[in-house]
N, C-alpha and C positions, 0 to 999 in steps of 0.2 A: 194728112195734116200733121206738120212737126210739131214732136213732141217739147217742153222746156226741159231740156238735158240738164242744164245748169242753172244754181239756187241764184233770183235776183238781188240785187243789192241795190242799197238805197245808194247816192249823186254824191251825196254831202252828208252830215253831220246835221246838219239843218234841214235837211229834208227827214231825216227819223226824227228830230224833234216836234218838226211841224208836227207831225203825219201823227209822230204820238201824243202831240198834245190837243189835235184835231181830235185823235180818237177819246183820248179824255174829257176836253171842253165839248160838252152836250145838251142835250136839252135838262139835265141833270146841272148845271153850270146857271143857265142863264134862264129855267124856269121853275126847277123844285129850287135848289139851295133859298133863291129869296124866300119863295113863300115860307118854307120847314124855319128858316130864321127868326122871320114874321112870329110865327105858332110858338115858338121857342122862347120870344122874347128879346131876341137880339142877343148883343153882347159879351154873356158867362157863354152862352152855347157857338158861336164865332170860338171865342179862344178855345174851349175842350176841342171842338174840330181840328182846331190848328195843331192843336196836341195832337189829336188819333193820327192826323193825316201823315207826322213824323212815325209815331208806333206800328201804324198797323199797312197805311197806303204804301207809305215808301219804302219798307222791306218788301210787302210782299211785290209792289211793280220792281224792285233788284232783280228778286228773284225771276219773275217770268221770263224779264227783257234775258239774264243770265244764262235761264238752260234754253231757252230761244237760238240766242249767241250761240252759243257753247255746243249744240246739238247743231245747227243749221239746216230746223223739222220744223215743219209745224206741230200742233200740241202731240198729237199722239204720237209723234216720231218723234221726238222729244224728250216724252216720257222713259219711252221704251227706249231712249241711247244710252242713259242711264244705267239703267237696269233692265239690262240683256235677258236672253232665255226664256223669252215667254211673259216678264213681268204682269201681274196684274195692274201695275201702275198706267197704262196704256189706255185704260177705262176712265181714269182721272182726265185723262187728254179728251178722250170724247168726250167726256161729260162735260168742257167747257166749251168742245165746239156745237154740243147739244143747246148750251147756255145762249151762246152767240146767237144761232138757228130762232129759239124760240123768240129770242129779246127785238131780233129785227125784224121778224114776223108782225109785231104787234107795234115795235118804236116807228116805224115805217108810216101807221096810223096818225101816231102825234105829229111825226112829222110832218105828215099829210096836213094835217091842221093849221102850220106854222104856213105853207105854200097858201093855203087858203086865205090866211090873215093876210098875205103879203097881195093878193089879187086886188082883197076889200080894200087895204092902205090905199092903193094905188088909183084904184078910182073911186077913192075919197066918200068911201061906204058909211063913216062913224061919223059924217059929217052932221051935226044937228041932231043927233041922235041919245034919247034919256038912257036912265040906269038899265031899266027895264029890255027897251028894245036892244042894247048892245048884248043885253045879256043871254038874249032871245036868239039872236044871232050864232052863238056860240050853242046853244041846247038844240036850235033848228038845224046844226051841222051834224051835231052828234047822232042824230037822230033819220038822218038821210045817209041808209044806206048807197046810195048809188053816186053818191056826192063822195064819200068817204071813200068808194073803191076808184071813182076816180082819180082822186088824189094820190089815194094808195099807189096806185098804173102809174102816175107820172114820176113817184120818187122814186120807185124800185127800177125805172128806166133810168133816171139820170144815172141812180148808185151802179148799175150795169155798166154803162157804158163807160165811166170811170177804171172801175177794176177792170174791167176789159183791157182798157189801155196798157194794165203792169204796172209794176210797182214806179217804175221812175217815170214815165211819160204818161201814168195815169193818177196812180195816188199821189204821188210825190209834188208834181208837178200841179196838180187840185189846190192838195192841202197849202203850197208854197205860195197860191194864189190866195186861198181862202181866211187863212190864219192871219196876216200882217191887214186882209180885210175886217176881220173880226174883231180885233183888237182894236183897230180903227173906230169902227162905229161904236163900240162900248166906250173909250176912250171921249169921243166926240159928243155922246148923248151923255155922259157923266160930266162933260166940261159944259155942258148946256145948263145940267141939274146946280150947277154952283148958285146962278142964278137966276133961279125960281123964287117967288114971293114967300113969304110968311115963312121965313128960317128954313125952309124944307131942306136946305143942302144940311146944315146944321142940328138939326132933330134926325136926323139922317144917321151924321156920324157918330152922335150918345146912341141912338138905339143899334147900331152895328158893332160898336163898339167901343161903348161904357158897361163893366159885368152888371145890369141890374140883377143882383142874385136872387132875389124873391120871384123872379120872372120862370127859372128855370126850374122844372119837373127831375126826376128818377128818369123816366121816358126820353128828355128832351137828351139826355146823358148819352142814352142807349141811341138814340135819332145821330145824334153828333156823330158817334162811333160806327154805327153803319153807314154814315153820307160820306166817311173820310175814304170807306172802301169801295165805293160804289163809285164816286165821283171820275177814279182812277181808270174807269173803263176794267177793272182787275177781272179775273174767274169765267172770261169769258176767252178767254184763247186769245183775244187780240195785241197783246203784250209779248208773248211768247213769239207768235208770226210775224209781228213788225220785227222784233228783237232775232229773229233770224235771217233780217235782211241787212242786218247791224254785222259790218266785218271787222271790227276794232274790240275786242275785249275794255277796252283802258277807255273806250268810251261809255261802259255801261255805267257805272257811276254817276258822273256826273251830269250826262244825258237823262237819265233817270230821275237825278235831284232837281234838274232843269225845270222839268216835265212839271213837277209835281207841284214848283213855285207856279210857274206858268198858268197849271192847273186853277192853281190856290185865289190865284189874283185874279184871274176871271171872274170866279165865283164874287169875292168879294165885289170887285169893280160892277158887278152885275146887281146885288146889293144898291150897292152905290150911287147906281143912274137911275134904280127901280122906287128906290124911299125915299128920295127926295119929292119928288113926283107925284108920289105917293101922302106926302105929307102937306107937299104946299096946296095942298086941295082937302085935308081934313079926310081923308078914305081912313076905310079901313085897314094896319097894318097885319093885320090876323089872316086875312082875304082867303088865305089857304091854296087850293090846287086854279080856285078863278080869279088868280090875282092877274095874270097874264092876258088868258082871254077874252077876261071880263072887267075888269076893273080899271086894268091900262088905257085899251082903245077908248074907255070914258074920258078918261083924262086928258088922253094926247086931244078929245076932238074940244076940250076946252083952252090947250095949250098956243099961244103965238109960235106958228112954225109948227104947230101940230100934225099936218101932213105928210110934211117931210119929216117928222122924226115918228111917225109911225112906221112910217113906208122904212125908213132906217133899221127900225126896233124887230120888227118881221122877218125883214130879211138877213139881220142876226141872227133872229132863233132858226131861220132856215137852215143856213149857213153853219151851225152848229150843229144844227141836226145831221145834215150832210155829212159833215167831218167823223161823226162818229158811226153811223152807218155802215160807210164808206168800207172803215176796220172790222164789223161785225160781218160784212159781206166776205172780203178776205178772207176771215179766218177760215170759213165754209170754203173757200174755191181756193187754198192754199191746201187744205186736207185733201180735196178731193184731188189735185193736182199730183200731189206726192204719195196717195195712197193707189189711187187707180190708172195714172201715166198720161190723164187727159189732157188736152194742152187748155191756157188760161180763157179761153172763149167760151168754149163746150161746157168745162165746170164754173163757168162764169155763167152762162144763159139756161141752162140747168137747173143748177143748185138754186140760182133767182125767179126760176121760175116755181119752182116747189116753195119756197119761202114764202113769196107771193101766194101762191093760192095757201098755203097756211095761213096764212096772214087774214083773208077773205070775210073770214067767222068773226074774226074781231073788229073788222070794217063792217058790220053787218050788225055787231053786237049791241047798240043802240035803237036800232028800228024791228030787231027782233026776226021777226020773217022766219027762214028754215031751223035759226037756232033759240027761237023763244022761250023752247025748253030746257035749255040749258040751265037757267038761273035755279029752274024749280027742282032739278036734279042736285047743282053745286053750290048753290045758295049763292053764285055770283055771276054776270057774266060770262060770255067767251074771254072777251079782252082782259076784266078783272083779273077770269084764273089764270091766265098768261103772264100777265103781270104777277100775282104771287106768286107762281111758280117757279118763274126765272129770281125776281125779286128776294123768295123769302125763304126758297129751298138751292135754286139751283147755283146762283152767286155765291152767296154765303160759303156753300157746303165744296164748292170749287176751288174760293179763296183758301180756304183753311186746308185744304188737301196740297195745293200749291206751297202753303209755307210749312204744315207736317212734310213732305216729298224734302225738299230743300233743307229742312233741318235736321232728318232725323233719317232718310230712307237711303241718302246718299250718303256718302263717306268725305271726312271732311278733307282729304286731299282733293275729292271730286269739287268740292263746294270753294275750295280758294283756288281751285284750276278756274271753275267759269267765272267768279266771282271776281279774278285778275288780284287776288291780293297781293303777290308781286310789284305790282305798277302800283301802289296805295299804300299810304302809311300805314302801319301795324294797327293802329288804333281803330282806324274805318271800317277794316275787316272784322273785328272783334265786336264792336258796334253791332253792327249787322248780324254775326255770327249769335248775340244775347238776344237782341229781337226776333231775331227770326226761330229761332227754338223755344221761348220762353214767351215772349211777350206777344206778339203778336198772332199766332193759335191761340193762344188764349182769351185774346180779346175776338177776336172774328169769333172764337166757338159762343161767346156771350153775345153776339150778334145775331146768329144763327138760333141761339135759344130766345133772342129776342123774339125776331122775326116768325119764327111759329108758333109766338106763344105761350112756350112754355112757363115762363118769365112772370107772363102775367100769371098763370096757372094755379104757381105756387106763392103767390101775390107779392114779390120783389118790383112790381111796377102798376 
């Protein structure tokens, strides 16, 4: 079996933005940001995001896409191109492909859920159906192990067979397909939302944003700052390994900033088709993590043309799910590609196959069965502690190693070599060069003491 002697590149320019803004726009995009919004109040907590997402998302995606570029390693070869001789920075690279590993073990789950919703859409499952039973629907999933692993089997096949293909005729060529679709149907179900009964497009746009400041909490501050870095796909390796199929230095910039708009408008636009919706039916805008599952399919089965923009709405959040998968799968079968000489099939059905059976306990984690003790050991869940761990330790603690490494570990000729300051006006560089030593470790490390806690601890929130 040939080995890949030589590192892939991405087609176009447009295919690394897809592909990274695939990996960014997630279920993170078009199913937390609403709800966390909702809980937040709308408005003050929109703008503080828009702020982090300049401080903290967008230097630290420079950076990855940068020593990505500039190395042409995935993370751990990456690290170590750096800083030669053994570095212990090389642990930092695993620990984001550690990140990746864990996060798609268990997002493979939701995913699963979003394939599921898209079956019911289609043959018109919410049809006629009260608050109660749609909601029933969604607990009686949770709740079926063997339901959830099959869903699980079907996503972790598609996400295979994609990476399988390589970066241009399998990612590239997906996302190239999937993105100008995705945008479509948000697009299409937001231009629906204009006109919905009882102001709903318009109660829509004060609660997303008008700052109601009484609305916003200490918390909602801390929520905004850690969505701005999460949302970017950051700390999991999948920025660094797209960014080393990027052969243009002079593209990291603006490809980056691209990204990050791209990103931004999603999330909003997603907002935007969700509370209208949301409001021309008097629901709750608070709904929280059942706002999706449970609260929507009520509504679309009251909506004219409900059908179809169910069947629409699902196979968005598919399709997003997908996108970003896609890059968590990657980054695992790019390591393994360039650390042990396998060629991209072997560490492609492999590495998915181990992620998959990881994954199992937290398909499982609802009906209990083998792992029912688990809860009473870690006071949560399989799936729960999976999710905190990537979530509240492993992200976090990744990003901020990412923008300490970039600021402080390299030497700044290394950091305006990847960084292309050359080809960029003096100013951009320096920008970048303030945030990324000063501002942004510093806000991700407050993220990070959010996320465990500490925060509350010493009662700051």
């Amino acid at each position: 079996m040939s080995l890949e002697t030589t590192r892939p590149a991405w087609g176009t320019r447009m295919g690394f933005i897809f592909a990274a803004a695939g990996s960014a726009v997630g279920l993170g995009n078009i199913w937390k940001f609403p709800y966390i919004t909702g809980e937040n109040g709308g408005g003050l907590f929109v703008l503080i995001y828009l702020g982090c997402v300049v401080l903290v998302g967008l230097p630290i995606m420079i950076s990855e896409v940068m020593i990505g570029n500039r190395s042409q390693q995935s993370p751990v070869g990456a690290f170590q191109f750096f800083r030669r001789g053994g570095s212990p920075w090389g642990i930092v690279g695993w620990f984001g492909v550690l990140a990746g590993f864990v996060l798609l073990s268990y997002y493979s789950i939701v995913a699963g859920w979003s394939l599921n919703y898209v079956y019911l859409a289609l043959s018109n499952s919410f049809h006629g159906l009260g608050a109660g039973a749609i909601s029933g629907i969604f607990d009686e999933l949770y709740l079926s192990g063997a339901r959830n692993i099959l869903w699980h089997t079907l996503f972790m096949c598609i996400v295979v067979v994609i990476v399988v293909g390589g970066v241009r005729k399998g990612i590239e060529k997906t996302c190239n397909l999937l993105m100008p679709l995705l945008f479509l149907i948000v697009f299409g179900i937001m231009i629906y939302s204009i006109f919905l009964p009882n102001h709903g497009f318009l109660k829509a746009l004060d609660f997303i944003f008008y700052p109601h400041v009484e609305k916003l909490t200490h918390r909602g501050v801390l929520e905004a700052l850690g969505h701005s870095f999460f949302t970017l796909s950051l700390g999991m390796g999948a920025m660094i390994t797209y960014g080393s199929y990027l052969s243009e230095r002079k593209e990291i910039l603006h490809s980056s900033f691209f990204i990050s708009i791209l990103d931004t408008v999603v999330a909003l636009m997603a907002c935007m088709m969700i509370y209208p919706v949301v409001f021309a039916f008097g629901y709750d805008a608070e709904a929280g993590p059942g706002l999706v599952f449970k609260t929507l399919p009520l509504v679309f089965s009251q909506l004219p043309g409900g059908y179809l923009l169910s069947v629409l709405f699902f196979l968005l959040l598919a399709f997003a799910a997908l996108s970003s998968a896609i890059s968590l799968q990657e980054v695992v079968t790019s390591t393994v590609i360039d650390r042990l000489n396998w060629n991209r099939r072997k560490a492609t059905l492999i590495t998915a196959s181990v992620i998959f059976i990881f994954g199992v306990p937290s398909a499982l984690a609802g009906s209990g069965g083998l792992f029912s003790g688990w809860a009473d050991i870690f006071g949560m869940n399989f799936f729960d502690s999976m999710d905190f761990l990537a979530s509240n330790w492993m992200l976090p603690l990744s990003g901020l190693f990412v923008a300490i490494f970039v600021g402080w570990a390299i030497s700044d000729s290394q950091r305006r070599d990847a960084f292309g300051a050359e080809l960029h006006a003096k100013w951009k560089y320096d920008a970048f060069n303030m945030l990324v030593r000063y501002v942004t470790p510093a806000m991700v490390f407050l993220v990070f003491m959010h996320k465990i806690g500490f925060l509350k601890l010493i009662g700051l929130v």
